[in-house]
LUMLUM-85406 format. One line per field, with one value per residue: x, y, z of N, C-alpha, C in turn; residue in three letters. Coordinates in nm, 2 decimals, always signed. Layout:
<nodes>
n_xx c(X_...)
n_yy c(Y_...)
n_zz c(Z_...)
ca_xx c(X_...)
ca_yy c(Y_...)
ca_zz c(Z_...)
c_xx c(X_...)
c_yy c(Y_...)
c_zz c(Z_...)
residuo c(Ala_...)
</nodes>
This chain:
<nodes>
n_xx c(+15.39_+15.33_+15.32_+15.09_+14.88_+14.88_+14.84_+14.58_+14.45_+14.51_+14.37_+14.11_+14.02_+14.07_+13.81_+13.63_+13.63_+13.57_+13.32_+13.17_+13.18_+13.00_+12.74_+12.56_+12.42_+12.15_+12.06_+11.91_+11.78_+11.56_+11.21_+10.90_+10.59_+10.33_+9.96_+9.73_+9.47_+9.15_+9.06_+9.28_+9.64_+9.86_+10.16_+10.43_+10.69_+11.01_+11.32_+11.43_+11.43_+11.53_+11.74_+11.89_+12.10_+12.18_+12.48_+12.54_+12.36_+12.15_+11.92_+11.67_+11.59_+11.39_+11.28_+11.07_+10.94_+10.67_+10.53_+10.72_+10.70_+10.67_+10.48_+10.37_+10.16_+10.06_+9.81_+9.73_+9.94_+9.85_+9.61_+9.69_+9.83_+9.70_+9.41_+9.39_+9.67_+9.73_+9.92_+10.07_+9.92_+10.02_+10.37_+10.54_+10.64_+10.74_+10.96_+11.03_+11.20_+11.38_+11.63_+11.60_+11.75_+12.02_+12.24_+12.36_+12.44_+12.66_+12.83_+13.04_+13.17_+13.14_+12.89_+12.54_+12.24_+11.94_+11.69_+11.54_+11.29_+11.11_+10.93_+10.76_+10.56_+10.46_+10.21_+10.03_+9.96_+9.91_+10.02_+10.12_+10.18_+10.46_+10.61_+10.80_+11.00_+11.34_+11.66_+11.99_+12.27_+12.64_+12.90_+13.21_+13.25_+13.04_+12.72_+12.36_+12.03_+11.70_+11.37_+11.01_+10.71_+10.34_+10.07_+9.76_+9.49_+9.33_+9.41_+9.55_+9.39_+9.33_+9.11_+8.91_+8.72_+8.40_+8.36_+8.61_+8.74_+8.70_+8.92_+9.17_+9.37_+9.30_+9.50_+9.87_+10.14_+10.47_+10.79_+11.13_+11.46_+11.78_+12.11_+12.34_+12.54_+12.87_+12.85_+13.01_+13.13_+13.00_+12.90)
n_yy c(+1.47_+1.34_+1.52_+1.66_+1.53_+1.49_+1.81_+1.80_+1.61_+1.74_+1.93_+1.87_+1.77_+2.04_+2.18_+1.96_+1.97_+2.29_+2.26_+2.04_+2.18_+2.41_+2.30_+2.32_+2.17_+2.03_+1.83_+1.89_+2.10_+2.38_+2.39_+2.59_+2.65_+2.86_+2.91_+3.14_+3.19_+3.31_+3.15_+2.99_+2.97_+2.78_+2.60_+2.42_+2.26_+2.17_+2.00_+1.81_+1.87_+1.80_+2.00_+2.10_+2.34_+2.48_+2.66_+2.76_+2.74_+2.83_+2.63_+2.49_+2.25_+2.13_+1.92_+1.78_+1.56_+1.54_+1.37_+1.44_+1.70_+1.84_+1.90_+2.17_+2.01_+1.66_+1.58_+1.75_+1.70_+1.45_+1.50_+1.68_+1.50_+1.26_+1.37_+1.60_+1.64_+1.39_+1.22_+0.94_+0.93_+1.12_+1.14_+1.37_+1.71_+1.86_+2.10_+2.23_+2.44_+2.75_+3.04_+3.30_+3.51_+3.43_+3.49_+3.71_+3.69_+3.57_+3.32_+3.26_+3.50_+3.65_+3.82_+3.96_+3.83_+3.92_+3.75_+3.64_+3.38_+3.08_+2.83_+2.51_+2.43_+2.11_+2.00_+1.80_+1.66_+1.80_+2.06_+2.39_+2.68_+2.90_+3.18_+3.34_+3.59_+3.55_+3.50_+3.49_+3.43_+3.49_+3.43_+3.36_+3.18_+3.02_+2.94_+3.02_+3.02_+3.14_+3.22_+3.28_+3.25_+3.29_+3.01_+2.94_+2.74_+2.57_+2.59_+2.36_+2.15_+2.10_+1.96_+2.10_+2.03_+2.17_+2.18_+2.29_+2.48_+2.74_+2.76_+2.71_+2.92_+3.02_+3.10_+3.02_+3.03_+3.03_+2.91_+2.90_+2.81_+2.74_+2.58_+2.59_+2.31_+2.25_+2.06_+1.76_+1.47_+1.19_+1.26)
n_zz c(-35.11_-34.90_-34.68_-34.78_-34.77_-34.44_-34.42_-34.46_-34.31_-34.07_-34.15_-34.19_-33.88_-33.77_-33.81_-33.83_-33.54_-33.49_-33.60_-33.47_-33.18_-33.18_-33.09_-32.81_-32.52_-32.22_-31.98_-31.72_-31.76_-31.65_-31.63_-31.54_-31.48_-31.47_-31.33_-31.26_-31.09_-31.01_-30.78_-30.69_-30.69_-30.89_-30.93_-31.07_-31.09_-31.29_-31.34_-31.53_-31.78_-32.13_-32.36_-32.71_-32.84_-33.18_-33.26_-33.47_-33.70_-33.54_-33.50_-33.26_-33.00_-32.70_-32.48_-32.23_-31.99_-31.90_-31.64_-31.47_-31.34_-31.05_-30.82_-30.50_-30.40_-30.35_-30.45_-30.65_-30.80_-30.94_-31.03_-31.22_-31.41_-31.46_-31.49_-31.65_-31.83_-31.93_-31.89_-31.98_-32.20_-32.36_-32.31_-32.33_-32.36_-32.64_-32.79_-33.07_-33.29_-33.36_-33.30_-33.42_-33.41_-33.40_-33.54_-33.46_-33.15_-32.97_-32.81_-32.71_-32.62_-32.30_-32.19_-32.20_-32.43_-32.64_-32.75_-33.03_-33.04_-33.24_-33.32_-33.37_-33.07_-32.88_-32.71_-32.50_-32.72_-32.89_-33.16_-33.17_-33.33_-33.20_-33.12_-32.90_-32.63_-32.59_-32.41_-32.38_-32.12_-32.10_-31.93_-31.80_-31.94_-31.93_-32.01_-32.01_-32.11_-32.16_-32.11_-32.12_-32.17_-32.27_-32.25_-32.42_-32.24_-32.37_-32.61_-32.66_-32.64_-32.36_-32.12_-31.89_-31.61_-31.50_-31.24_-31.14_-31.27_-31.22_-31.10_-31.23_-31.45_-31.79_-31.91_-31.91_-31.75_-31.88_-31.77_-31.86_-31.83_-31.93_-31.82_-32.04_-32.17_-32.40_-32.65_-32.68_-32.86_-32.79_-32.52)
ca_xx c(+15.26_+15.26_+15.31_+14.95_+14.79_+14.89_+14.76_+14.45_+14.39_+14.49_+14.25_+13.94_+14.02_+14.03_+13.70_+13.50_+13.64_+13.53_+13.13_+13.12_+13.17_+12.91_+12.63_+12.55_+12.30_+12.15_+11.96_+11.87_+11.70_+11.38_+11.10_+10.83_+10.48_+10.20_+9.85_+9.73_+9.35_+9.12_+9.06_+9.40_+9.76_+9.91_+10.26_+10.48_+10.86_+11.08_+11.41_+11.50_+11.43_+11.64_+11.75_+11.98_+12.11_+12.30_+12.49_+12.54_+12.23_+11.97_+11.83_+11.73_+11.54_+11.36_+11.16_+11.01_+10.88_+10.51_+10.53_+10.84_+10.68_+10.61_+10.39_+10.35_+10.02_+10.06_+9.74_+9.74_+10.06_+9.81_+9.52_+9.79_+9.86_+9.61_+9.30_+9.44_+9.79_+9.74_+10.05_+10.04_+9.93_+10.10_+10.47_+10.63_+10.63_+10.84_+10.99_+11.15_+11.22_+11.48_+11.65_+11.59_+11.82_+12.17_+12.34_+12.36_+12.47_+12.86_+12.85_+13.19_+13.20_+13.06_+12.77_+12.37_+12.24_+11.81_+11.68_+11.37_+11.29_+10.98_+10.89_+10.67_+10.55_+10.38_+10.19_+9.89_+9.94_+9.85_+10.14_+10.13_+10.36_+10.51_+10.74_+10.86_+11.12_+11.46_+11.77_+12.19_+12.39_+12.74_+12.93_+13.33_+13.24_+12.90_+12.58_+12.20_+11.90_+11.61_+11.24_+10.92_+10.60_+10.20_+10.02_+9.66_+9.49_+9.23_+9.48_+9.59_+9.28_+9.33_+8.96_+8.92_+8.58_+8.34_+8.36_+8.71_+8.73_+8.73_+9.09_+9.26_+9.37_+9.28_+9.60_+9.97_+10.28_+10.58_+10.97_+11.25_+11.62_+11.91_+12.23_+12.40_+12.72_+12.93_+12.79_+13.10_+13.15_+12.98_+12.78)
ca_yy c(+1.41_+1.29_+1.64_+1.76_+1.42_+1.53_+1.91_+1.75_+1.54_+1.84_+2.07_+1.80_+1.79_+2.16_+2.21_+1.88_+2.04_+2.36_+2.27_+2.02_+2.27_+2.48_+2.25_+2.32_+2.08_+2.06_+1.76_+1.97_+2.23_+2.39_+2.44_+2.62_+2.69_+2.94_+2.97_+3.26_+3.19_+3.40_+3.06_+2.90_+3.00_+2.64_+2.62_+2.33_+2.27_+2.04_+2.01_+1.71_+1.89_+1.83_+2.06_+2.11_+2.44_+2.46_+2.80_+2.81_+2.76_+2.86_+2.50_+2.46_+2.13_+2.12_+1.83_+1.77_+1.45_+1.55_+1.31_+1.50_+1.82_+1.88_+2.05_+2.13_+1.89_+1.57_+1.55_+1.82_+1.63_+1.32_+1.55_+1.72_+1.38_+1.15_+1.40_+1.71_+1.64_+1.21_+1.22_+0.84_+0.85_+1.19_+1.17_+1.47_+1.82_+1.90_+2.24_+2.25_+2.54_+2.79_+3.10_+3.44_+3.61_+3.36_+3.56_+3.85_+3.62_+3.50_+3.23_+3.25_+3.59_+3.71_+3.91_+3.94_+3.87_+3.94_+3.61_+3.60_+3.21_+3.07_+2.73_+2.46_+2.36_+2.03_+1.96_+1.72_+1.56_+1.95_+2.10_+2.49_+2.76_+2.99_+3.32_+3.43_+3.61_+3.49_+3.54_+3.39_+3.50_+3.41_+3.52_+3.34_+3.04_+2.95_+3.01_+3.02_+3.04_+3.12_+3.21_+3.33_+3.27_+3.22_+2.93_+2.91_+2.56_+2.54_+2.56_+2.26_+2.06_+2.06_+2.01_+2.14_+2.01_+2.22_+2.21_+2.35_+2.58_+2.87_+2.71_+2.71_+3.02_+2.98_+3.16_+3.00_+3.14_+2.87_+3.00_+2.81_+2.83_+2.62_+2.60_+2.50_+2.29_+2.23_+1.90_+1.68_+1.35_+1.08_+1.34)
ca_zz c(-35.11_-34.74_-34.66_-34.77_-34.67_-34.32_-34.39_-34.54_-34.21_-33.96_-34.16_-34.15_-33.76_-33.68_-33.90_-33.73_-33.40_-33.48_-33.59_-33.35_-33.05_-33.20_-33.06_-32.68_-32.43_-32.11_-31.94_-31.65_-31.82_-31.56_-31.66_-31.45_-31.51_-31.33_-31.32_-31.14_-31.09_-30.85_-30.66_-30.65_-30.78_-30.90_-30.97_-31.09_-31.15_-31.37_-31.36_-31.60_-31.92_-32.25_-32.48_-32.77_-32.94_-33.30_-33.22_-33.60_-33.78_-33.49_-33.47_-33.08_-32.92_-32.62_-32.46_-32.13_-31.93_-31.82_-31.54_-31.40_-31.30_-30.93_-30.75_-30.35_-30.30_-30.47_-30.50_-30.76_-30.88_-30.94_-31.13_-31.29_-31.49_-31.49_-31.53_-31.76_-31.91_-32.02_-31.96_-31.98_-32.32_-32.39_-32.21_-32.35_-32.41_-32.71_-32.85_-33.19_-33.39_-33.37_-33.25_-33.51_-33.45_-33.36_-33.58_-33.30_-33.03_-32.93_-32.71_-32.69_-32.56_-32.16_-32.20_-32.23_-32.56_-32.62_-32.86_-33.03_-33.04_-33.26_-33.39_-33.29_-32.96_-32.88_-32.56_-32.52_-32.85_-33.02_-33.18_-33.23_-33.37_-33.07_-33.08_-32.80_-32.64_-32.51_-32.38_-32.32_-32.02_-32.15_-31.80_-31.78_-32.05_-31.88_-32.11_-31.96_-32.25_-32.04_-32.20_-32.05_-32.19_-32.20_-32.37_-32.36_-32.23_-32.46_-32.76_-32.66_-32.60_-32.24_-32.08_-31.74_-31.57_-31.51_-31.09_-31.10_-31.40_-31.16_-30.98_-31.34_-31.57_-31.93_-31.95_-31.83_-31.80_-31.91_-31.73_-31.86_-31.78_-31.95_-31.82_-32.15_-32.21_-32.51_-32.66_-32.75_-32.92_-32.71_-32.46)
c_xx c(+15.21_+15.29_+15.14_+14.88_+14.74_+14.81_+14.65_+14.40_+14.36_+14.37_+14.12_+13.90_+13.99_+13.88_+13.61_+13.51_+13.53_+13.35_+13.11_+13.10_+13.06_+12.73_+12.63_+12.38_+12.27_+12.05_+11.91_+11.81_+11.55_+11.32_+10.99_+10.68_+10.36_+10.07_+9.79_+9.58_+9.32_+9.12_+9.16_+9.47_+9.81_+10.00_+10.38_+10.62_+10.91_+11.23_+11.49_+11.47_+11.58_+11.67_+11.89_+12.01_+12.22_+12.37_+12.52_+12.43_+12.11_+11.90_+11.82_+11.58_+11.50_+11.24_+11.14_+10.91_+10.75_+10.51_+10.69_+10.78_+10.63_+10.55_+10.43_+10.23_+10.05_+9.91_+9.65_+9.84_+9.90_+9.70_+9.59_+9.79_+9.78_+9.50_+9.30_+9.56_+9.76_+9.82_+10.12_+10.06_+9.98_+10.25_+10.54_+10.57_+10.68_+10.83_+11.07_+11.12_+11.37_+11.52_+11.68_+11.66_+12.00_+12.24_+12.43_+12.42_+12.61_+12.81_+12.95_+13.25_+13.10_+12.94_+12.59_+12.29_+12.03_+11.81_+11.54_+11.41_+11.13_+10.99_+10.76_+10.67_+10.42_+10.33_+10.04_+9.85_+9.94_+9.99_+10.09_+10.23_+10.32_+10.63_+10.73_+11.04_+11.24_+11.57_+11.88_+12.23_+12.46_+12.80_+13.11_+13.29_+13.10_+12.76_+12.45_+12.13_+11.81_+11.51_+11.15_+10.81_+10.46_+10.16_+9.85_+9.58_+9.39_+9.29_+9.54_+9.50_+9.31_+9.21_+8.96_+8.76_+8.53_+8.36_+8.50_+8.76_+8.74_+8.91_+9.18_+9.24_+9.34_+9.40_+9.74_+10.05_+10.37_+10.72_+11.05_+11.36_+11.72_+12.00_+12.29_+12.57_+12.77_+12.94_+12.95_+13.07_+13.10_+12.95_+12.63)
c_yy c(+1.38_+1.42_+1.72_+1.66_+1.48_+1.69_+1.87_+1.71_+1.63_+1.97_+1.98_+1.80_+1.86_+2.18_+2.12_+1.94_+2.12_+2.34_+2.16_+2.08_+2.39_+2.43_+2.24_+2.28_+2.07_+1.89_+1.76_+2.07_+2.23_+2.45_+2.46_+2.62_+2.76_+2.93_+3.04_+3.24_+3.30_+3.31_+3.03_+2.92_+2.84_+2.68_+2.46_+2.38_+2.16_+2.10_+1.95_+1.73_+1.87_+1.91_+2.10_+2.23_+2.45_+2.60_+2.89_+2.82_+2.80_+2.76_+2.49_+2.30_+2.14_+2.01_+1.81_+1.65_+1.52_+1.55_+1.37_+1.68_+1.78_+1.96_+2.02_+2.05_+1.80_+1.50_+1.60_+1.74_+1.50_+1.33_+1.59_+1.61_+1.30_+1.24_+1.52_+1.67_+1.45_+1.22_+1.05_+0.83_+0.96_+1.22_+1.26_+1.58_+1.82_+2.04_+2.22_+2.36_+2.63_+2.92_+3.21_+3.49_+3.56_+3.42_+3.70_+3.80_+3.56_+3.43_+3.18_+3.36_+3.60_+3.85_+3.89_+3.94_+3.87_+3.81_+3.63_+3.41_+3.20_+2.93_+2.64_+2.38_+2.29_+1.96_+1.89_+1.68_+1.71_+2.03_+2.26_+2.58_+2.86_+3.11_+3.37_+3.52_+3.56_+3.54_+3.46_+3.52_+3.43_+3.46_+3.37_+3.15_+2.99_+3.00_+2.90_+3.11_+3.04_+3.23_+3.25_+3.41_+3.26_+3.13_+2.95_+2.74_+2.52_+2.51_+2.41_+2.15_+2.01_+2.10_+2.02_+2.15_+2.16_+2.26_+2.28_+2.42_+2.73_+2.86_+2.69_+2.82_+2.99_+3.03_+3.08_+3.03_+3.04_+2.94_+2.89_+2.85_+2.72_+2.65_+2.53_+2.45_+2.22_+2.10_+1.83_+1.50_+1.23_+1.12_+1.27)
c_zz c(-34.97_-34.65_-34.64_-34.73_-34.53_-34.26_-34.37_-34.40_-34.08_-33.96_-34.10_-33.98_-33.70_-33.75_-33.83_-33.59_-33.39_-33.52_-33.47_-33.18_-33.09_-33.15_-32.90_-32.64_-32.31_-32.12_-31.81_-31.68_-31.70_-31.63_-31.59_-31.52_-31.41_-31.40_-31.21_-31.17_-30.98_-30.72_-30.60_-30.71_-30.74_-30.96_-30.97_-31.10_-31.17_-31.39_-31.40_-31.75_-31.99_-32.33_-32.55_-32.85_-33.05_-33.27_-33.36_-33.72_-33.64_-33.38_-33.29_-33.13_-32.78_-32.55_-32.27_-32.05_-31.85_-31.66_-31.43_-31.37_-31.16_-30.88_-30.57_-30.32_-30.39_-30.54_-30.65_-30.85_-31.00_-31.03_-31.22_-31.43_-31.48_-31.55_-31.68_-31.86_-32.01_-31.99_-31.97_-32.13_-32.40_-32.28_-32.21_-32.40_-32.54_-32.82_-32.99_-33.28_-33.42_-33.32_-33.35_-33.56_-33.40_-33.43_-33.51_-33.20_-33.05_-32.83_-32.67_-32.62_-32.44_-32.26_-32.21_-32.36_-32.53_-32.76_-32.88_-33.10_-33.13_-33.34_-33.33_-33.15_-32.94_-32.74_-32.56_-32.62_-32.96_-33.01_-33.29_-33.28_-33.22_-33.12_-32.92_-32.76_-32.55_-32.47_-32.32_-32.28_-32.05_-32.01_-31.77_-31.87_-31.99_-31.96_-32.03_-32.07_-32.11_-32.16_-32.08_-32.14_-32.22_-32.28_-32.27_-32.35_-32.31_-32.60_-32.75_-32.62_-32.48_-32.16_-31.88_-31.68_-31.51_-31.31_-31.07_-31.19_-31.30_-31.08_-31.09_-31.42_-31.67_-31.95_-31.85_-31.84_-31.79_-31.90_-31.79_-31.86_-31.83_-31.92_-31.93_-32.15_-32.37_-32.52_-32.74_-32.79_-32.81_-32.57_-32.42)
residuo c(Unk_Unk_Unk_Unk_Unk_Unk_Unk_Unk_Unk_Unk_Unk_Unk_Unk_Unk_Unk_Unk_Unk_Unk_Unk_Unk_Unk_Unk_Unk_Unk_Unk_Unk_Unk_Unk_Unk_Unk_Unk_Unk_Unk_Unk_Unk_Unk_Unk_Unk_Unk_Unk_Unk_Unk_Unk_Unk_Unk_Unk_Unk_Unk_Unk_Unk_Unk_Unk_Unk_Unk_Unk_Unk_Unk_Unk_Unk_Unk_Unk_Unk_Unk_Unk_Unk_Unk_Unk_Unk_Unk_Unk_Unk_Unk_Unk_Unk_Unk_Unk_Unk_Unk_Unk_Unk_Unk_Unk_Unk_Unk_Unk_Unk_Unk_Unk_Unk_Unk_Unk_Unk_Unk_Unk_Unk_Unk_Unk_Unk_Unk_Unk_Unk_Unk_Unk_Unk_Unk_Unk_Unk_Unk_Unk_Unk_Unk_Unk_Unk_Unk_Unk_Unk_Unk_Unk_Unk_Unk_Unk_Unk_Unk_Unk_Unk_Unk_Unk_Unk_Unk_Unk_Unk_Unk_Unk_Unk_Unk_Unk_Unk_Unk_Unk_Unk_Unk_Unk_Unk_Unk_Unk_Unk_Unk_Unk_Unk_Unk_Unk_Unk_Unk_Unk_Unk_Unk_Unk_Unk_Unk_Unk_Unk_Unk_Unk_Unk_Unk_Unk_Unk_Unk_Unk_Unk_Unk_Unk_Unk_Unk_Unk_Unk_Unk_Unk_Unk_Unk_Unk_Unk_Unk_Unk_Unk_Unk_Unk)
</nodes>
């Protein structure tokens, strides 16, 4: 009897092991963003994003502090967030959905995998659906998710006065890059 106790305890062990190493996180995740206008190319960068991927169901997470994007003029920094983003009274981006096709992907093995990614993304309070495409470099136990795609600013009820509507795309292009690590127990 204290034989299979003992199996009983070594199985529930390797089994919580094993799903729990299936959840990989980053809290450096970058996130870029471009607008390519005819007046003025504006370009930000964040590099205190969160995000969380299940490697067994899909499920990913991604969120983003507003007020943590940089620009080179701070005075763009300062319209950036007070005049367009709220980010005051909106502080976060956030991604949730999931990853298509995880069933295709080892993140246990080196290599390049292609990911379609699609759920909702929520930026300025307005939360739409997104597909895009993705991709994990697995390369000696190290995994990078990285994405590259456009939102438009109008979908998001982001109003852009009328004097500087020529110095903003209606179109932006959103880079992100996770270096991912294996989320353990108290992470």
């Amino acid at each position: 009897m204290q034989k299979k106790v003992v199996i009983l305890v070594f199985a529930a062990l390797v089994v919580g092991s094993a799903l729990n190493a299936q959840k990989y996180f980053t809290r450096e995740g970058k996130v870029s963003f471009f607008s390519d206008a005819p007046v003025e190319k504006i370009e930000a960068h964040n590099s205190k994003a969160t995000a969380v991927v299940d490697a067994e169901s899909g499920r990913m997470e991604f969120a983003v502090l507003i007020k943590a994007f940089q620009f080179e003029k701070a005075l763009m920094q300062e319209h950036f967030n007070e005049n367009y983003m709220e980010s005051d009274k909106y502080p976060k981006a956030l991604f949730k959905g999931e990853v298509t096709n995880m069933d295709a992907i080892d993140l246990q093995k080196d290599g390049e995998y292609k990911a379609g990614v699609k759920g909702s993304l929520t930026i300025h309070g307005v939360t739409k659906e997104v597909e895009a495409p993705g991709k994990f470099v697995v390369k000696d136990g190290n995994i990078t998710a990285s994405s590259s795609f456009t939102v438009m600013v109008a979908d998001y009820d982001i109003e852009i006065p009328a004097v500087v509507r020529d110095n903003i795309a209606k179109e932006v292009r959103i880079d992100i890059e996770a270096g991912l690590q294996e989320l353990k127990k108290g992470s």
